[in-house]
N, C-alpha and C positions, 0 to 999 in steps of 0.2 A: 666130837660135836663141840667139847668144849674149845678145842684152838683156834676152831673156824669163827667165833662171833668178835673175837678184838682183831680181827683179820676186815671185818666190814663194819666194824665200826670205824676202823682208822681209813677205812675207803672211802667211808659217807665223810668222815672229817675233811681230807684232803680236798674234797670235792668242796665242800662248802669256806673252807680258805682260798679255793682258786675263784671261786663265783665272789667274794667279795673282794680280792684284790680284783679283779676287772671288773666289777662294780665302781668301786673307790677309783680306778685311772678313768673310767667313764664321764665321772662326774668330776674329776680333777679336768678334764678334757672340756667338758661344755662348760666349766665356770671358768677357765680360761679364754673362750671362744667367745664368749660372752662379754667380760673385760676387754677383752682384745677389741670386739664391736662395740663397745661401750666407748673406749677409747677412743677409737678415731671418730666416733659422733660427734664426741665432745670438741677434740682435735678439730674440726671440722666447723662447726663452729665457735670455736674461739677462731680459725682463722680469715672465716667468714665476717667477723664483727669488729676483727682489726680492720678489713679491705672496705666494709661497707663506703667507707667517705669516701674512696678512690673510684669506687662503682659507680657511687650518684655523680660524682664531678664527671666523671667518663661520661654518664648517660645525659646528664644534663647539656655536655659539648653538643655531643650527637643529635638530642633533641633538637635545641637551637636549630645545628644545619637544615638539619629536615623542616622542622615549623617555618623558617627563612626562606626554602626555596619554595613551598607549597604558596606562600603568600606570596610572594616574586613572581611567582608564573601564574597566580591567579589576576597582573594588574600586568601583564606582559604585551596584550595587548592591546593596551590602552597606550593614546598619545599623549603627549606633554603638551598641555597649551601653553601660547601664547600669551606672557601676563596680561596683554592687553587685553584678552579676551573677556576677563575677571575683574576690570578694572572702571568704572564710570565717574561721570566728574558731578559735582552737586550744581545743580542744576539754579542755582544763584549764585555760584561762583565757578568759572570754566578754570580757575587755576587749583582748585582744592577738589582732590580724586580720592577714591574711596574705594574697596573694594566690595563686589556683587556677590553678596551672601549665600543670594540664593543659586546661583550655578554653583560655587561653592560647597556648600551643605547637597545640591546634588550629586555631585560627582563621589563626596566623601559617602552619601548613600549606595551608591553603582559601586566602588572600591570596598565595604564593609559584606557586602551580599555577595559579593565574586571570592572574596577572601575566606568566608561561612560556606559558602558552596564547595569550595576547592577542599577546605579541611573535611567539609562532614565524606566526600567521595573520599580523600586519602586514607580517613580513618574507616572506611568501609571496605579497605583493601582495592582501592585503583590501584594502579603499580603506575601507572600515567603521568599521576602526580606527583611522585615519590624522586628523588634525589637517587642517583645510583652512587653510594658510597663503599669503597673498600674497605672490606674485612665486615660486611655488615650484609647479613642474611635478613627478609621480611617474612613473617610466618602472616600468609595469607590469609587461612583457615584462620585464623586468631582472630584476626581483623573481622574478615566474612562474618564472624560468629557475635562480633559487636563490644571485640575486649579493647577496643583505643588502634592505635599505631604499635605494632608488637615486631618487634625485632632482635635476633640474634647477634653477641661480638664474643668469638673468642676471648680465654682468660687472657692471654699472656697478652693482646691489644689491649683489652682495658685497665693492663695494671702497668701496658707502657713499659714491658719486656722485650726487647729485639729477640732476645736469646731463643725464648720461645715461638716469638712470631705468630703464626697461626694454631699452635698446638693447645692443647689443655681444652675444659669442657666450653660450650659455649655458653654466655649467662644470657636470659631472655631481660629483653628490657623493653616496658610498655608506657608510653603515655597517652592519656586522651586530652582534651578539653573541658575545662571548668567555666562552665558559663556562659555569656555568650562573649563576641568582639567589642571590645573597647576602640574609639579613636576620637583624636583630636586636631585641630585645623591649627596648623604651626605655620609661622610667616619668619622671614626673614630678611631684614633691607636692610644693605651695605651700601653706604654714599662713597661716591667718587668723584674728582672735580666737582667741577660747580654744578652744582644743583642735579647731580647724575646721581641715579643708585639702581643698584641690582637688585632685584625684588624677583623673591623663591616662595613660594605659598605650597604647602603639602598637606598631606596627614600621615601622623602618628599612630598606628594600630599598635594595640595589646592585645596579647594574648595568653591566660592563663593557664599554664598545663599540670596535670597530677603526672611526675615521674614517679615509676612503681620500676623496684630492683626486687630480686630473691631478700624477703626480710625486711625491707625498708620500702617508705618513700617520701616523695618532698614535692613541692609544690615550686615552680618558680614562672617567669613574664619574658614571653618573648616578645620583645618591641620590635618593629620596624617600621623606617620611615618610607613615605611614598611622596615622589616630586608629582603634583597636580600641575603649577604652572612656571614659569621662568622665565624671565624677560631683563632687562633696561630699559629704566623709564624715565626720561630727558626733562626738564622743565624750562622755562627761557632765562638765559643768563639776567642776573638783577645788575640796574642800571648803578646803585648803589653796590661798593665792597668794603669790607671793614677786615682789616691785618687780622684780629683778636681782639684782645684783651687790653685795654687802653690805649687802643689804636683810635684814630682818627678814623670816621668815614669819609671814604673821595667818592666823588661821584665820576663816573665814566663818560668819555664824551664821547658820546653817543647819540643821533639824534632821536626822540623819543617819537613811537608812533603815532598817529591823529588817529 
């Protein structure tokens, strides 16, 4: 009786040093697995918030494109008038023209409401309106559900990697519209010869967008200009010319009309 109990005592011992060494590699096991996932989060983000600025500039390009052509094709079918159309003379002097504000500030209302209509459809997931650009997926459903313009670009295109090309994960990138459309009536007249000039009348649209990347976003303006009218507009040669600048004026013989 006596030989038999340090016979199961040293059985019960043996047993309770194997239960703790695989205990002990257990937890040597999950708090390595754990650092390990610790690790590359961190990894992960730090190499996330070195690329950030590479992201927004990439998504910012992108945005552009797409905001540009949505307004391009929302004035695409409109014509260019005639400056003359825009143009009337004061009505106590036929040699002093001016232009017609009010067609003007028309058209620039018809170009603002085509331009607001075209974006709020884009951003409600048309695909109609949308730019077909390479390496660039639209999440539809994104849109449909009222998140802005949401679209997909592979890593290795947004960080302007050949090597990779299309490979690595895709990052989502979303903007909408802040506000409503800005625009202003820009004129431009370049003289040529005598008394000749080219005369351009447009508008200037802005537009405000919130870019949103994984982690960041920024705000920037996409401008575009819109030609309204374009012409050459001739006046009668003066019977007077002066060289410049301490020049003599000669008078031109010419017979003058009755």
């Amino acid at each position: 009786m006596f030989s038999r109990k340090p016979n199961v005592m040293f059985s019960r011992g043996r047993k309770r040093n194997f239960h703790a060494k695989k205990s002990g590699k257990s937890n040597k096991l999950a708090l390595f697995l754990l650092s390990f996932i610790a690790c590359i989060i961190l990894f992960l983000f730090y190499i996330n918030d070195r690329l950030l600025p590479t992201y927004l500039d990439y998504a910012e390009v992108q945005t552009y494109k797409i905001a540009s052509h949505v307004v391009t094709r929302a004035i695409s079918a409109k014509q260019i008038m005639n400056v003359h159309e825009i143009i009337e003379s004061e009505p106590t002097n036929s040699n002093i023209t001016k232009f017609n504000t009010e067609i003007i500030n028309k058209e620039r209302a018809e170009i603002v409401a085509l331009v607001k209509l075209q974006l709020e459809e884009a951003e409600k997931g048309d695909l109609n309106h949308l730019p077909e650009l390479d390496n660039v997926q639209y999440d539809v459903g994104s849109m449909e559900a009222g998140d802005g313009i949401v679209f997909f670009v592979p890593l290795g295109q947004a960080l302007n990697l050949p090597i990779l090309g299309n490979l690595g994960p895709k990052i989502p990138i979303r903007f909408h519209i802040i506000g409503n459309v800005s625009s202003s009536i820009v004129s431009d007249i370049t003289e040529f010869g005598i008394n000749n000039a080219k005369v351009e009348v447009g508008i200037q649209i802005k537009v405000n967008v919130q870019i949103i990347v994984p982690f960041a976003s920024k705000t920037a303006t996409v401008e575009q200009y819109i030609p309204v009218a374009i012409g050459i507009v001739q006046s009668p040669v003066p019977h007077i010319w002066s060289g410049g600048d301490n020049q003599p004026s000669i008078e031109v013989p010419v017979e003058l009309p009755q």
